[in-house]
BAKOLRO-690968 format. One record per residue (C-alpha): z, x, y; chain. Coordinates in steps of 0.001 Angstrom, whole numbers. Layout:
        w        u        v  chain
        Z        X        Y      A
...
This chain:
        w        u        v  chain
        0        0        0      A
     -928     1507     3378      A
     1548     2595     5925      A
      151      334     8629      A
      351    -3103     6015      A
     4443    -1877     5281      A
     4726    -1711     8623      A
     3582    -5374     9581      A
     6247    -6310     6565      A
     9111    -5679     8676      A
    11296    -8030     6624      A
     9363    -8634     3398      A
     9883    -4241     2832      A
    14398    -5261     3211      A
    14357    -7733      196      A
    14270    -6282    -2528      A
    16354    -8972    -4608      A
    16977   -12697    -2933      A
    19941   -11513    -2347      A
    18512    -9445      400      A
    17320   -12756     1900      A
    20417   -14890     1670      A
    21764   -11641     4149      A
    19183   -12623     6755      A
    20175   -14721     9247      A
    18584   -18880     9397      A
    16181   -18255    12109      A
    14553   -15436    10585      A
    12732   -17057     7465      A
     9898   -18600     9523      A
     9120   -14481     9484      A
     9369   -13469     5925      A
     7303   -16937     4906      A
     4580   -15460     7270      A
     5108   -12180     6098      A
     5068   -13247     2067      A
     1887   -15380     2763      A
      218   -12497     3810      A
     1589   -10280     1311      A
      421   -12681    -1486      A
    -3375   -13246      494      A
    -3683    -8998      660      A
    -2682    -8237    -2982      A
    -4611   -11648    -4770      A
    -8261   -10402    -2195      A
    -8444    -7559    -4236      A
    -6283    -8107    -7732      A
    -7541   -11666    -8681      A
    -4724   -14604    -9796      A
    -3670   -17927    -8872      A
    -4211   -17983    -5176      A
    -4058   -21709    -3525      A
     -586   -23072    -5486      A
     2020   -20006    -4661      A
      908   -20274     -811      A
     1868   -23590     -890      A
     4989   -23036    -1952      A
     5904   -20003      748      A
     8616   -21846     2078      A
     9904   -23703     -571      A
    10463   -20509    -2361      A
    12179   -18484      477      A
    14291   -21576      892      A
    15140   -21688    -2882      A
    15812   -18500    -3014      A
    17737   -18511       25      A
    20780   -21293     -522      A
    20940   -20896    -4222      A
    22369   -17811    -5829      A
    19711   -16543    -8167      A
    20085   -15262   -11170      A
    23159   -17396   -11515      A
    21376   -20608   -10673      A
    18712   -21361   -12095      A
    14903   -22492   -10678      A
    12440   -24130   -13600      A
     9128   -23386   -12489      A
     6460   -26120   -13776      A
     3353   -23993   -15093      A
     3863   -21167   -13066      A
     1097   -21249   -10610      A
     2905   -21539    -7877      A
     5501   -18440    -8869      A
     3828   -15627    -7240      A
     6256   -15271    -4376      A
     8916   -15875    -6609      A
     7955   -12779    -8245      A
     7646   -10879    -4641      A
    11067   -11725    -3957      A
    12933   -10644    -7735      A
    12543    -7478    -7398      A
     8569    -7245    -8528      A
     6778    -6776    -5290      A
     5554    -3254    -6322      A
     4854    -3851    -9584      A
     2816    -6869    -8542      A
     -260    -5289    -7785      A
     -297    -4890   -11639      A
     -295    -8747   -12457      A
    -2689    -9695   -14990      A
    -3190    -6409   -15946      A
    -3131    -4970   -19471      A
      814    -4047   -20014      A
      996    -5038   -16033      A
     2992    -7893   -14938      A
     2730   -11478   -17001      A
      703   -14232   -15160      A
     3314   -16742   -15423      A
     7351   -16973   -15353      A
     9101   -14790   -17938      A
    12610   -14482   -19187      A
    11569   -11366   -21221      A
    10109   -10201   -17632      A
    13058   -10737   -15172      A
    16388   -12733   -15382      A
    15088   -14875   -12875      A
    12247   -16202   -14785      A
    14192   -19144   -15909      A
    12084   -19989   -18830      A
     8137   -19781   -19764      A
     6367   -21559   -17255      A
     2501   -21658   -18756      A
     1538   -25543   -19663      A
     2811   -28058   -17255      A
     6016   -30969   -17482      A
     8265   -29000   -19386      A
    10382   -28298   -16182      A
    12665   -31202   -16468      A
    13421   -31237   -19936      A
    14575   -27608   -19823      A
    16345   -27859   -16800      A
    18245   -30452   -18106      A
    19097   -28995   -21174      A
    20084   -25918   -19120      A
    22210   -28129   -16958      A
    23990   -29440   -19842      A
    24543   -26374   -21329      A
    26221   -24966   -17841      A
    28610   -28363   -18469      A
    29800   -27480   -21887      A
    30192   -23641   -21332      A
    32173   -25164   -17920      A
    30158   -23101   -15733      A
    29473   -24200   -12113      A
    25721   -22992   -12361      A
    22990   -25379   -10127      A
    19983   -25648   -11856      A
    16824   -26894   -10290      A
    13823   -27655   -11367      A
    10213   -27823    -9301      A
     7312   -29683   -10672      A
     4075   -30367    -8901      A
     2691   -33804    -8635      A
     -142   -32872   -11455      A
     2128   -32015   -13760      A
     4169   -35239   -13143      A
     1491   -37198   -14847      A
     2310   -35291   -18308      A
     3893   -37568   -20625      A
     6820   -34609   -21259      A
     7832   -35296   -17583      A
     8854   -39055   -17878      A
    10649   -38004   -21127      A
    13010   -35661   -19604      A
    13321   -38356   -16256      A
    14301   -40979   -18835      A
    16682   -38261   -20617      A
    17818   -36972   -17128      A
    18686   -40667   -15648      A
    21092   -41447   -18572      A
    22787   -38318   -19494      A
    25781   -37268   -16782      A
    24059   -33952   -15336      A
    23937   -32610   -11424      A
    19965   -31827   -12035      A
    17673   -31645    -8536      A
    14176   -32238    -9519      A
    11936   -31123    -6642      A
     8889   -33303    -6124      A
     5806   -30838    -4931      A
     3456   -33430    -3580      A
     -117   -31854    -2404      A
    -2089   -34030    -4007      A
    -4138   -31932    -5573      A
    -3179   -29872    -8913      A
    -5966   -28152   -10474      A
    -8693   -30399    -9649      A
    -7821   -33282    -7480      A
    -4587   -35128    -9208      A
    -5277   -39077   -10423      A
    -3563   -41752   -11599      A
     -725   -43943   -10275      A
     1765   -41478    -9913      A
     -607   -40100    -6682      A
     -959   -43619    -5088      A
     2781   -43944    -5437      A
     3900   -40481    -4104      A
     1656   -41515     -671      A
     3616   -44370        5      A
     6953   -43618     -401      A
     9404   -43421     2612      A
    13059   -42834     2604      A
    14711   -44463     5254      A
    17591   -42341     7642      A
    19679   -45373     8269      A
    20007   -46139     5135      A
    21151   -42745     3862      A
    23629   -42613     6353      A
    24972   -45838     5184      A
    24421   -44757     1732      A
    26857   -41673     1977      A
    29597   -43281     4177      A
    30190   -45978     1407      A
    29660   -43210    -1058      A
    33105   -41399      228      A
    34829   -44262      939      A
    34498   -45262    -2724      A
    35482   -42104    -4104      A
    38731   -42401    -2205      A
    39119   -45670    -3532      A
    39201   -44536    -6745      A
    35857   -47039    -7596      A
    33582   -44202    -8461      A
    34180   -44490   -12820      A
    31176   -43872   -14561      A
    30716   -47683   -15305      A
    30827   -48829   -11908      A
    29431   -45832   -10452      A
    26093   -46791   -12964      A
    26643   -50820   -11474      A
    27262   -49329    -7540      A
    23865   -47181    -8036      A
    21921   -50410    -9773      A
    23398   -52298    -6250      A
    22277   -49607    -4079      A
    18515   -49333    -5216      A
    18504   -52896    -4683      A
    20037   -52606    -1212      A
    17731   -49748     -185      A
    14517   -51742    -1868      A
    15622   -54778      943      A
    16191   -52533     3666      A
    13273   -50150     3168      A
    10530   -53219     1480      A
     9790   -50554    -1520      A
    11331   -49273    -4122      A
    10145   -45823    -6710      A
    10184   -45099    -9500      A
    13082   -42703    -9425      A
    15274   -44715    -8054      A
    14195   -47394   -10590      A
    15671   -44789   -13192      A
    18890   -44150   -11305      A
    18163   -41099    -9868      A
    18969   -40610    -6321      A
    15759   -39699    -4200      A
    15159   -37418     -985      A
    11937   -37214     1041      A
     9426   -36803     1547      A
     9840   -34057     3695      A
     8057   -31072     5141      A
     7687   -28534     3348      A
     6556   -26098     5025      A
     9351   -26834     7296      A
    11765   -23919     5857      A
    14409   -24082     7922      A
    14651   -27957     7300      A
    14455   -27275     3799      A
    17389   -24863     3750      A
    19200   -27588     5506      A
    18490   -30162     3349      A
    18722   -28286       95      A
    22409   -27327     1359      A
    23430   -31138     2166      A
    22703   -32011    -1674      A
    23102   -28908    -3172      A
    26977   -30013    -4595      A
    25611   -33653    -4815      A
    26916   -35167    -8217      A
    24010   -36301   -10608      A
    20658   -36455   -10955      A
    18651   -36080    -7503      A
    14900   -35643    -6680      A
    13350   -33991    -3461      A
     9995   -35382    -3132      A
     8836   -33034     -423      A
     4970   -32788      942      A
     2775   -29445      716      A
     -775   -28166     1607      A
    -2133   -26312    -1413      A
    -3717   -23428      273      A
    -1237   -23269     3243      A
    -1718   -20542     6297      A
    -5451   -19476     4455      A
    -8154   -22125     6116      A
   -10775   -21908     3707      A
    -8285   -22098     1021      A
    -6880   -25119     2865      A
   -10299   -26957     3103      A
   -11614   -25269     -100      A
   -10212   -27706    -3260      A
   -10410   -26206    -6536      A
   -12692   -23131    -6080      A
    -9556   -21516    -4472      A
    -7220   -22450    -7489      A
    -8333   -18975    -9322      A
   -11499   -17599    -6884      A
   -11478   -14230    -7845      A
   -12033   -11368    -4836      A
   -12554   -12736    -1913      A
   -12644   -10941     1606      A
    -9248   -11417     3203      A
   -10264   -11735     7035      A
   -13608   -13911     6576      A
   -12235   -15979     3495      A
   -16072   -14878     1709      A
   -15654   -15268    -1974      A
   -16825   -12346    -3471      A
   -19192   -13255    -6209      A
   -20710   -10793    -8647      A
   -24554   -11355    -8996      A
   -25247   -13925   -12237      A
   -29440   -13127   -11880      A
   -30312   -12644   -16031      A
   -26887   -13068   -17265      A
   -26244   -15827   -20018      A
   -24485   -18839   -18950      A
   -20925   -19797   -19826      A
   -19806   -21739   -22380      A
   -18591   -24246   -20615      A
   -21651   -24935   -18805      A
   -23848   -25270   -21518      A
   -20753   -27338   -23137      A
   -21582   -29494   -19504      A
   -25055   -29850   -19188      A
   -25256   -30491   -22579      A
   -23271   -33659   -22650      A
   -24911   -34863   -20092      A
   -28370   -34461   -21564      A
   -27435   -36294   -24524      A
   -25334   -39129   -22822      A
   -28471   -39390   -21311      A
   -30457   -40356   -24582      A
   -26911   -41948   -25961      A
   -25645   -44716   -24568      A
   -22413   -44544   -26790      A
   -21361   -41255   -25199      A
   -18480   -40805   -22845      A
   -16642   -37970   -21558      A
   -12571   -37660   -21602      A
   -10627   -34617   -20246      A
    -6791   -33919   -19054      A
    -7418   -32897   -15504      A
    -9690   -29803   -16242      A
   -13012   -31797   -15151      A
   -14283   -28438   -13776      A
   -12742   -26221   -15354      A
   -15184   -27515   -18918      A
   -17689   -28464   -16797      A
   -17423   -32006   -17291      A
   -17582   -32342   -13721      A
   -21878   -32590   -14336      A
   -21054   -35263   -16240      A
   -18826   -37231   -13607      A
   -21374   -36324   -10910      A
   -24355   -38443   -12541      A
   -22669   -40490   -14652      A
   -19099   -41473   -13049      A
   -18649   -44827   -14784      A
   -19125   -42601   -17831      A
   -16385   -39703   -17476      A
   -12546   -40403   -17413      A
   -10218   -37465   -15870      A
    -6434   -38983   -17600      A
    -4460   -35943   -15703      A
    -2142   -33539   -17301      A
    -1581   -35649   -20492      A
    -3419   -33853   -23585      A
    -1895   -36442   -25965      A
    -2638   -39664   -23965      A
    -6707   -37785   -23555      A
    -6779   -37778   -27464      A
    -5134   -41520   -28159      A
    -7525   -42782   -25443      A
   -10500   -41590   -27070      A
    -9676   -42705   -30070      A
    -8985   -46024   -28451      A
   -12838   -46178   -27438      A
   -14253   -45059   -30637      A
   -12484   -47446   -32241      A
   -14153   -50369   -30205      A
   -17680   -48311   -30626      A
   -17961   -45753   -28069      A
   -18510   -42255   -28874      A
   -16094   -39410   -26832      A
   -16590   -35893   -26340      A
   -13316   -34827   -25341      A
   -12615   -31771   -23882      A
    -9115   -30087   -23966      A
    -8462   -26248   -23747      A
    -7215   -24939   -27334      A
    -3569   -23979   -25968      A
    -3419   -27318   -24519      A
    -4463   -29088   -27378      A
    -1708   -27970   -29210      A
      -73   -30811   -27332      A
    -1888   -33243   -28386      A
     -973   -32352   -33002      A
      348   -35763   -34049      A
    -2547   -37689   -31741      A
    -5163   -35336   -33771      A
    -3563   -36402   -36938      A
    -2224   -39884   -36120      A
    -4701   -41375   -34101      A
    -7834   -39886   -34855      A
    -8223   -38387   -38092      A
    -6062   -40904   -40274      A
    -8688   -43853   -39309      A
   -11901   -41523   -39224      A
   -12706   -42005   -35521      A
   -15695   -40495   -34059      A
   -13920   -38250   -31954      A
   -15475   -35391   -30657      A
   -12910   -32636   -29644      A
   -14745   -29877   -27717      A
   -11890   -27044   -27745      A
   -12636   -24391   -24786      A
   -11000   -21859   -24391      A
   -10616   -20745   -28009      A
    -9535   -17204   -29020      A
    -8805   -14824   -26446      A
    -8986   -15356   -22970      A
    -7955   -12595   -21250      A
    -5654   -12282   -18501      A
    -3658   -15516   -18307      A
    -2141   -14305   -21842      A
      134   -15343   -24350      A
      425   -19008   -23018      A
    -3082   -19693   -23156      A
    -5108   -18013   -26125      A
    -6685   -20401   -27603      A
    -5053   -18486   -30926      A
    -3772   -21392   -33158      A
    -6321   -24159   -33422      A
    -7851   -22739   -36492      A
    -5028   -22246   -38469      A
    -3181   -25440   -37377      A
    -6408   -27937   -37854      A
    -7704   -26907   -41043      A
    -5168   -28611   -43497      A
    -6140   -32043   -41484      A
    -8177   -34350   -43853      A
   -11053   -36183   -42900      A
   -11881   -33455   -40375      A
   -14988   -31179   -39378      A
   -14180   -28143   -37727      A
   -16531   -25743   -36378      A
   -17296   -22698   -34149      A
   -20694   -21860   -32924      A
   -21680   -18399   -32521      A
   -23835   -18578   -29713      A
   -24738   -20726   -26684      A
   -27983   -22650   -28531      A
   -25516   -23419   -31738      A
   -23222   -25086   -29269      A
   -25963   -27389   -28621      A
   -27450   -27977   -32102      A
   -23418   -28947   -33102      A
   -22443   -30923   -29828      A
   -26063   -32697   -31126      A
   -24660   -32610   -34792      A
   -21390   -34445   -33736      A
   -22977   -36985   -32121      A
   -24916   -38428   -35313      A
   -23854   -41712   -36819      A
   -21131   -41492   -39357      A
   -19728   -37619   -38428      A
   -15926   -38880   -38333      A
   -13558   -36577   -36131      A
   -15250   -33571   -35643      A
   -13803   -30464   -33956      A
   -15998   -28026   -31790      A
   -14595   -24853   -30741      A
   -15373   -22266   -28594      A
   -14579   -19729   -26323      A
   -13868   -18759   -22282      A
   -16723   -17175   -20715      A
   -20375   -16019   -21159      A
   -22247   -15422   -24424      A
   -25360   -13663   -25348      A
   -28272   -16476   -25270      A
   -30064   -16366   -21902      A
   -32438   -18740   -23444      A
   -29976   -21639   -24105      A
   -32010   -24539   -23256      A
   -33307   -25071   -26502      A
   -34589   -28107   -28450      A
   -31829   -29626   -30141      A
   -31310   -30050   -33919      A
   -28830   -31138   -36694      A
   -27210   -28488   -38378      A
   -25927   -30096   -41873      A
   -22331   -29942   -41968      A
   -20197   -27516   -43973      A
   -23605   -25416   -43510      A
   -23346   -21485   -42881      A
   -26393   -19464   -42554      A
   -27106   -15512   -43560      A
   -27929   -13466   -40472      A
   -28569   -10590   -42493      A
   -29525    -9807   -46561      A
   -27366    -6738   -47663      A
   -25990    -5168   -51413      A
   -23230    -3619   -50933      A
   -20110    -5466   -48744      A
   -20308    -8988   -47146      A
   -18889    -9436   -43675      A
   -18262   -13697   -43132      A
   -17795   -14508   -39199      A
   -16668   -17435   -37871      A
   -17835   -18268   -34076      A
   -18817   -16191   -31089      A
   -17237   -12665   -32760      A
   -19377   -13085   -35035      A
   -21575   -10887   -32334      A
   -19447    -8527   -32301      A
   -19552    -8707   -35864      A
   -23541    -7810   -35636      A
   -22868    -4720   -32922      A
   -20208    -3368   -36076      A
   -23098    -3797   -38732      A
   -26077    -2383   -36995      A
   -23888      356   -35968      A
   -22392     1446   -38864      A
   -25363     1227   -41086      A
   -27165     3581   -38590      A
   -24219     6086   -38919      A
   -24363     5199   -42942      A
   -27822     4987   -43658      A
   -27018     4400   -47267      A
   -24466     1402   -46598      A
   -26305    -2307   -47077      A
   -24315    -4672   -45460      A
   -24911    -8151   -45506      A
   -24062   -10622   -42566      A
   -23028   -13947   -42900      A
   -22425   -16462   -40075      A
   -20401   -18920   -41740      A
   -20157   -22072   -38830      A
   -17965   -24345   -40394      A
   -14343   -23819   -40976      A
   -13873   -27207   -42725      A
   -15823   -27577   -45130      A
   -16640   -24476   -46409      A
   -19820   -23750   -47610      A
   -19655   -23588   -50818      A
   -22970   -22861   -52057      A
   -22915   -19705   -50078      A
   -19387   -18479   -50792      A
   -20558   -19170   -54586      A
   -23361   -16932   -53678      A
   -20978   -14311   -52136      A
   -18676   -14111   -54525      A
   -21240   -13369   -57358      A
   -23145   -10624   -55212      A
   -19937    -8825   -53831      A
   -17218    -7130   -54914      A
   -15433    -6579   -51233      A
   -15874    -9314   -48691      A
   -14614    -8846   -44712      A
   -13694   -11996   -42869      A
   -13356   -12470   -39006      A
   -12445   -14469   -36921      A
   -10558   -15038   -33174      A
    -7711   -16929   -34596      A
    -4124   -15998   -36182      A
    -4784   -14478   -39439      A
    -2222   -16237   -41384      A
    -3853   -19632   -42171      A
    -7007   -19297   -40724      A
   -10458   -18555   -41755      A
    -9604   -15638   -43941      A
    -7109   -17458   -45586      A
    -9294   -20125   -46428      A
   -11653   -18048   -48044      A
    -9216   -15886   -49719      A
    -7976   -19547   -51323      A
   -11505   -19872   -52388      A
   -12033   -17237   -53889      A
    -8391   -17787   -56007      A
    -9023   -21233   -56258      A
   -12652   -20517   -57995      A
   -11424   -17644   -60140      A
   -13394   -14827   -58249      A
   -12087   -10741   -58659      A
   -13588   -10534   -55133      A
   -11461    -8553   -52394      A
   -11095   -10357   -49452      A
   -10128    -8100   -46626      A
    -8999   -10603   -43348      A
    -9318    -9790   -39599      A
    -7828   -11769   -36936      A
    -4788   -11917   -34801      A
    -1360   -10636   -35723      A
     1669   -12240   -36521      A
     2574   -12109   -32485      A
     1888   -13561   -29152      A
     -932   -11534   -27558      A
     -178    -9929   -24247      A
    -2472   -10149   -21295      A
    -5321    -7834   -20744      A
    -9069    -8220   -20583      A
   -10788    -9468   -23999      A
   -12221    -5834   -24418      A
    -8301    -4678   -24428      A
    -6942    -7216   -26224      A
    -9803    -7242   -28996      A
    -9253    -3232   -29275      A
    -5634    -4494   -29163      A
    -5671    -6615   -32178      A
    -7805    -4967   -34428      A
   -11169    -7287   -33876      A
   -13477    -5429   -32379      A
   -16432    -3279   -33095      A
   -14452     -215   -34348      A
   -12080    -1766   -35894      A
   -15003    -4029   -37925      A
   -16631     -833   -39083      A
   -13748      743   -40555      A
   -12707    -2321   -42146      A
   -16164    -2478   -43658      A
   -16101     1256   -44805      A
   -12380      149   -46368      A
């Protein structure tokens, strides 16, 4: 960091722990929020992250950090997005430059990071259940801990979140849930919960009242839990007259704040001290800008979610040049659907508030009566779909593989039990780089393949996408599972003509006599590199290349082929190891009496770190080197 940007950071360079900033005096964190805004825009221009969410939350943090006494108390971060600054000010700010990075920094909240990573903050609406637990905890170790937790209004439309309301509005707890209202998660936020945020008010005069007749029943000796439950039922009531509205919190009992500024800090301090000691459950509902104090990330919506380098001063995203590259996944995944909802009238398109993020976003563009965003609710996306094909309509829905782990029992229950035409379209799978252990798409393999009545499949290149989304969409497929991963592939030439591919059909990429290497998906490329490589280094090796497709059902005309040409068979595959692709072919082989060796290749028996997919393939044994000795083994 230069000496002329430390100097600028008058305060920000003093805190070096928060409590460094509970020394400072009131009037002085207007100055640190401007200084930490800046900090966050500087390192995040050149060192890419999660940009709009953590300036939105400048002050919120600084006040946070400020009145409560961290590590102690406890803040819940929701996701994680929005945690950037939190990191700044525990004691990370030089480390920082580092997020994202292989063995740098993790992209989200921590506890094996820092003590004040109150627990792991990567999907969204687990922030009230596990501040409530937490809270009850403090209660039966008789610890006077506070324990907050801060959700954004997104992540309030996740099922998880009205569980933990419902748990937190009838279990005896001194919980503050703060509200983070900016109407606009990832992609703009939908549903009721946003109309209803926009229209609440909380009226002064009534608050006032509200805490006068508060303490004088205390010192009457009214305030048992039984009447204190009755008194709180009264006052909703009283404050639904007085105000003409009621919410949904108070509905459940628990006592709501707001909606204030906040981006007001030192109003937030103030307020955050008047119901810090507050008995029970209490939710500040306060209003944000996503974006705040950068204009173009103000103005700009999602782009400036995750944007990537961008020029500091002119807000210019930096964009590498895409002239000859092949497309993403996702965008073939996109333009896809569309082009055959455009021949299908059956189609529709379902996903939990990732719209652009899949690229379903084309689809909502042409065809909006067509394409339903549910929000943050992975389980509720599946149910729903299955809902429609039931009645006749035919859904591609699109959930990222970490996410869909969320949505288990609806897979099972809902879908596959009945034999819905469901098409789940799993992005993300495998690796996917920097955002780490929270959201490798590593399980999906291993965790859908014991599910009956089920087609799961990987393509290995951009066109195969196509020729299975076109597959899927056949009469009489059942639930069918499409995975894939984050970023570009190889086929510049994706717009192809579209075919059927018959299911639990593999293909052989490459005739060979002495080992078999079986890929499943997009590493099956890298699986190609390996082979080409090592049999110019061995020009006496043969190795044959087979690209197998399906997961479930195998093919097993071709594995009866394999297993009667080969004595040594390599699988691989971007999924856990145990219980994946290998495994099923290694049960295969036992299950059909073959003497064939099955050697497996996948990821470990551990939560992959962060780190570009280059790093974390070298990482985890899966990538070109690692394939060749394997198939020298």
């Amino acid at each position: 960091m230069s000496e002329t940007n430390e100097q600028s950071y008058a305060l920000l360079t003093t805190i070096h722990l928060p409590a460094d900033l509970r020394r400072l005096p009131l009037e002085q964190l207007p100055e640190v929020c401007r200084e930490l805004r800046q900090d966050i825009i500087q390192e995040l221009s050149d060192n890419p992250g999660h940009f709009a969410s953590s300036l939105g939350v400048v002050e919120l943090t600084v006040a946070l950090h400020y009145v409560y006494d961290t590590p102690y108390d406890r803040i819940v971060w929701d996701v994680g997005h929005q945690a950037y600054g939190h990191k700044i000010l525990t004691g990370r700010r030089e480390a920082f430059r580092t997020n994202r990075h292989f063995h740098g920094i993790k992209p989200f909240p921590s506890p094996e990071e820092s003590e004040y990573d109150a627990f792991t903050a990567g999907h969204a609406s687990n922030s009230i259940s596990a501040a409530l637990g937490m809270a009850l905890a403090a209660k039966a170790k008789q610890e006077q801990r506070h324990i907050v937790a801060v959700i954004g209004d997104g992540s309030m439309s996740g099922g998880l979140a009205y569980e933990g309301l419902n748990n937190a509005a009838n279990t005896p707890n001194d919980v503050l849930i703060i509200l983070n209202d900016n109407n606009m998660s990832i992609d703009r936020s939908v549903g009721g919960m946003t109309n209803l945020l926009h229209r609440l008010q909380t009226s002064s005069t009534y608050n006032r009242w509200r805490d006068r007749a508060a303490r004088k029943m205390v010192s009457w000796g009214w305030m048992n839990e039984d009447r204190k439950k009755s008194i709180i039922r009264l006052n909703n009531s009283l404050k639904s007259f007085i105000t003409r509205q009621q919410n949904i919190f108070e509905g459940m009992n628990i006592r709501y704040f707001g909606p204030a500024d906040g981006h007001n800090v030192i109003e937030l301090v103030r307020t955050l001290r008047i119901i810090k000691d507050m008995r029970g459950p209490k939710l500040l509902h306060i209003h944000t800008i996503k974006g705040k104090g950068f204009e173009p990330a103000e103005q700009g919506g999602a782009i400036w979610h995750a944007p990537g380098r961008f020029d500091p001063l002119t807000g210019e995203i930096l964009r590498h040049d895409d002239t000859g590259q092949p497309p993403k996944f996702q965008d073939v995944f996109g333009n896809t659907l569309l082009e055959l909802a455009q021949s299908n009238k059956r189609i529709v398109g379902v996903t939990p508030a990732m719209p652009s993020g899949c690229s379903m976003n084309i689809m909502m563009q042409a065809m909006p009566e067509r394409a339903y965003d549910v929000g943050i609710a992975e389980g509720h996306a599946v149910t729903f779909s299955a809902g429609m094909a039931k009645d006749g309509l035919l859904p591609f829905c699109n959930i990222y593989s970490s996410f869909a782990q969320r949505a288990y029992d609806n897979i099972i229950h809902d879908v596959c039990i009945s034999r819905l035409n469901v098409v789940l379209c799993l992005d993300r799978a495998g690796l996917v780089g920097e955002d780490g252990p929270t959201h490798h798409g590593a399980f999906d393999l291993a965790y859908l393949r014991p599910i009956p009545n089920l087609t799961v499949c990987s393509p290995m290149d951009e066109q195969e996408l196509r020729h299975l989304m076109y597959t899927a969409q056949l009469p009489d497929k059942g639930p069918f599972v499409i995975r894939y991963p984050r970023g570009r592939g190889t086929c510049t030439d994706w717009q192809c003509e579209m075919h059927e591919i018959p299911v639990g059909r593999g293909r052989c990429l490459k005739e060979g006599r002495d080992i078999a290497l079986l890929t499943l998906g997009p590493i099956g490329v890298e699986g190609v590199k390996a082979v080409k490589e090592l049999e110019k280094e061995h020009p006496e090796l043969s190795i044959a290349h087979y690209d197998m497709r399906f997961l479930r059902p195998l093919d097993d005309r071709l594995l009866t082929e394999i297993a009667a040409r080969f004595r040594h068979v390599v699988t691989l595959e971007d999924g856990v190891r145990q219980g994946g692709f290998g495994t099923a072919v290694l049960e295969w082989m036992s299950d059909h009496g073959s003497s064939c060796r099955v050697t497996r290749m996948g990821l470990p028996d551990a939560f992959v770190e962060h780190g570009t997919v280059a790093e974390l393939r070298h990482l985890c044994g899966i990538d070109c080197e690692a394939i060749k000795r394997a198939l020298l083994g």
